[in-house]
C-alpha angles and dihedrals in degrees: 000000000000096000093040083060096044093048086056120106117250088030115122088171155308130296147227097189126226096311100025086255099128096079146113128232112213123160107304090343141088117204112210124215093013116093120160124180123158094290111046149341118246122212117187119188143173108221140196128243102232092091142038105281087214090062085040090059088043095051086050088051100043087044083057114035102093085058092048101088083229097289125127129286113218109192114203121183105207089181148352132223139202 
């Protein structure tokens, strides 16, 4: 998920969120700005300035959607960039 965000227009980057608590474990990595439990999958960017940062969440949603097992997509801009 975390390259198809980054892949995404208007996104400078992934993030932790305030505390570093959006993130994923997996075997000797932790993947920043991407965090899925049974409910809902939880996507944190920081994003540039040069789009409409609603069309940037839907582009996020719509990039992981298929990984997503059907549940929702929250798309949280921590930030935003010039």
């Amino acid at each position: 998920m975390a390259e198809r965000v980054r892949a995404c227009p208007g996104v400078a980057g992934l993030s932790g969120g305030p505390f570093g608590t959006v993130a994923t474990y997996l075997p000797g990595e932790r993947v920043m700005g991407v965090s899925a439990d049974g409910d809902a999958v939880t996507i944190a960017v920081v994003a540039t300035l040069d789009r409409p940062l609603p069309e940037t969440a839907e582009d996020i949603r719509r990039a992981v959607s298929d990984l997503a097992g059907g549940r929702p997509v929250n798309v949280r801009i921590d930030d935003v960039v010039e």
